[in-house]
C-alpha positions, 0 to 999 in steps of 0.5 A, spaced: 700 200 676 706 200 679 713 195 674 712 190 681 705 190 680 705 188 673 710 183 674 707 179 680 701 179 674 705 177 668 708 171 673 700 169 675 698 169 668 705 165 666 703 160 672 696 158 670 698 158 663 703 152 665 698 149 670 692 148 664 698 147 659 699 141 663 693 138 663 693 135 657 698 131 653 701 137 649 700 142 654 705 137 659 710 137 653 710 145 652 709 146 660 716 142 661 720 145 655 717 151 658 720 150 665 726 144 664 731 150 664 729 154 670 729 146 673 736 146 671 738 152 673 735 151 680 739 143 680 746 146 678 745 151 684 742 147 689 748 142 687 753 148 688 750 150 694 750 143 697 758 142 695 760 149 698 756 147 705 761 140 705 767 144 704 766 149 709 763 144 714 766 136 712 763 131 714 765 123 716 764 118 712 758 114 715 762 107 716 767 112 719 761 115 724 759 107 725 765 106 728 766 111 733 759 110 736 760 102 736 767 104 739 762 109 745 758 103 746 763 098 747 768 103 752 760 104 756 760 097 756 767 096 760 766 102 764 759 099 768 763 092 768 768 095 772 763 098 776 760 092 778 767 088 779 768 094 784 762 094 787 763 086 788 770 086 789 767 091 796 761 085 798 767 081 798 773 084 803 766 086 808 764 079 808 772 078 809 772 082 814 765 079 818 768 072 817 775 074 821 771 077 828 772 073 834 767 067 837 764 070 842 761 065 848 755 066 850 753 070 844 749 068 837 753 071 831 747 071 825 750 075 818 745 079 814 745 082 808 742 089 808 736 088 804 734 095 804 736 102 805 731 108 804 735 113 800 731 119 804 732 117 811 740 113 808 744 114 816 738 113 820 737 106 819 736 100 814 732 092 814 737 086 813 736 079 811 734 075 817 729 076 823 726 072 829 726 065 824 734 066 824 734 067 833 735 076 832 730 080 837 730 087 839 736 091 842 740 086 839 747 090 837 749 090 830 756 090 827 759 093 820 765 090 819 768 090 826 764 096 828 757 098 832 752 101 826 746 100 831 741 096 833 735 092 832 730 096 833 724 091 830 723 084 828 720 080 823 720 072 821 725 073 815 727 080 816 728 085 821 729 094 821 736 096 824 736 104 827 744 107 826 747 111 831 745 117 827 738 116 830 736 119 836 733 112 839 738 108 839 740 108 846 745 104 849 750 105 856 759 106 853 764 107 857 771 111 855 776 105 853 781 105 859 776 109 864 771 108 869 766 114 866 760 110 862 755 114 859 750 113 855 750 115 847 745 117 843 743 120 834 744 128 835 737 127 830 738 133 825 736 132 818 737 126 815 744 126 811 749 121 807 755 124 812 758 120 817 754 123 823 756 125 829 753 122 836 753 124 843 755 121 850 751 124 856 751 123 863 758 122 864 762 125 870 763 131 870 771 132 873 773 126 868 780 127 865 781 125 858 786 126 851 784 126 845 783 121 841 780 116 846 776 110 844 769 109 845 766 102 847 761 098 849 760 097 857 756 092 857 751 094 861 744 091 861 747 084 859 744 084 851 750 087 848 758 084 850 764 090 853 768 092 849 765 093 841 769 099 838 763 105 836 767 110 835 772 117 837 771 123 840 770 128 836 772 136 840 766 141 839 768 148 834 771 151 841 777 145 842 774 142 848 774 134 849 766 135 853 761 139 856 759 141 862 751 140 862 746 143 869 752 143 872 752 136 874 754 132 868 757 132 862 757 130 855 761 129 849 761 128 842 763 121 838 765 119 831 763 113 829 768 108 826 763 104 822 763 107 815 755 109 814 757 111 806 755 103 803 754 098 807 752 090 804 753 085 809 752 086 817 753 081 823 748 081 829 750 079 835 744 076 839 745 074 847 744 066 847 737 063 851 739 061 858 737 054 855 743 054 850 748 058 855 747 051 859 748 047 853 755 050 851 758 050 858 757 043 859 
């Protein structure tokens, strides 16, 4: 037997000794003279090692780290008011900017807020605030701020769904500010996205004369949206040119909304008035 053999023994023996010396009065007495040292031993130790820990890696005092995550609160607190205040200080310079669009006769002005934004399909469309109750219907042009966003595309008694110019269905006839070329300007469709999109105008001429910069309105056409509603600029394809020829017949042109698609709060939809109430407002 090995000198490690015999050790571990003797510890063993030494181990059940104290075991059965304390389970008696006496024997506790012994066991605790016997062990005290070494308990003492291992306090002064673990208390030494303690204190080199501290010194290498010091620690604040509690009260100290209590204020400092107080201080994190308080400062997380203020950054989210913030936020807010500017999130409201944008709900109000929108509705500024609804409340300072001229009167238009013939037309129903009705001001809604967007109630709803899918965040999957944001550019493509939203639900506002009012509906056929508040004298909305289908096709009825909607404006974000002073721009054109979209259209009505369904109506509901207090709601009704908006679809953008970024989606492909939403259809009406414009006409290049300063010319007679009116086309018809459509979503290019593509995944949805949070960018700004970008639209198309077809059916224009295709000897047309443009520069670059120009406006893209609303003709008018149709009768249910007014002339003259700003939608957006035209935008040069990747190769510089202002349009494109298409089956060798007409042209097509790309345009940037003026709308700002990124958060929209408030919009204003513009209704053509019945016959009934056009009377009345002539008289």
């Amino acid at each position: 037997m090995t000198h490690k053999s015999i050790r571990q023994v003797i510890t063993c023996i030494c181990a059940v000794l104290l075991l059965l010396l304390a389970s008696t009065g006496g024997g506790r007495r012994i066991a605790i003279s016997i062990s005290a040292p070494f308990a003492g031993a291992w306090r002064r130790i673990e208390g030494q090692v303690r204190r080199t820990v501290r010194w290498i890696f010091p620690r604040k005092p509690q009260e100290e780290e209590q204020q400092e995550i107080d201080d994190a609160i308080r400062l997380r607190r203020l950054e989210m008011s913030l936020a807010g205040l500017s999130q409201l200080q944008e709900e109000n310079a929108q509705l500024r900017r609804m409340l300072q669009l001229p009167e238009m006769p013939g037309w129903k002005m009705v001001r809604a807020e967007v109630l709803l934004r899918d965040p999957v399909l944001w550019n493509l469309g939203f639900t506002i605030t009012h509906g056929s109750h508040d004298g909305i219907s289908v096709g009825a042009v909607v404006l974000a701020d002073s721009a054109v966003i979209g259209r009505v595309s369904q109506v509901y008694a207090h709601s009704a769904e908006v679809e953008t110019l970024a989606a492909p269905g939403c259809r009406f006839s414009v006409v290049i500010n300063g010319t007679p070329y009116t086309g018809v300007i459509h979503g290019k469709g593509g995944p949805p996205s949070r960018d700004k999109p970008c639209c198309q105008v077809d059916f224009l001429p295709k000897d047309m004369e443009l520069s670059p910069e120009q406006h893209i309105v609303t003709s008018g056409l149709g009768g249910w949206l007014p002339p003259g509603l700003p939608v957006g600029l035209i935008k040069p394809d990747a190769q510089g040119r202002l349009f494109q020829i298409e089956d060798a017949s007409r042209a097509c042109l790309q345009v940037e909304p003026f709308a700002d698609f990124g958060i929209i709060h408030f919009v204003t939809v513009i209704c053509p008035l019945p016959r009934r109430e056009l009377v009345n407002e002539g008289q």
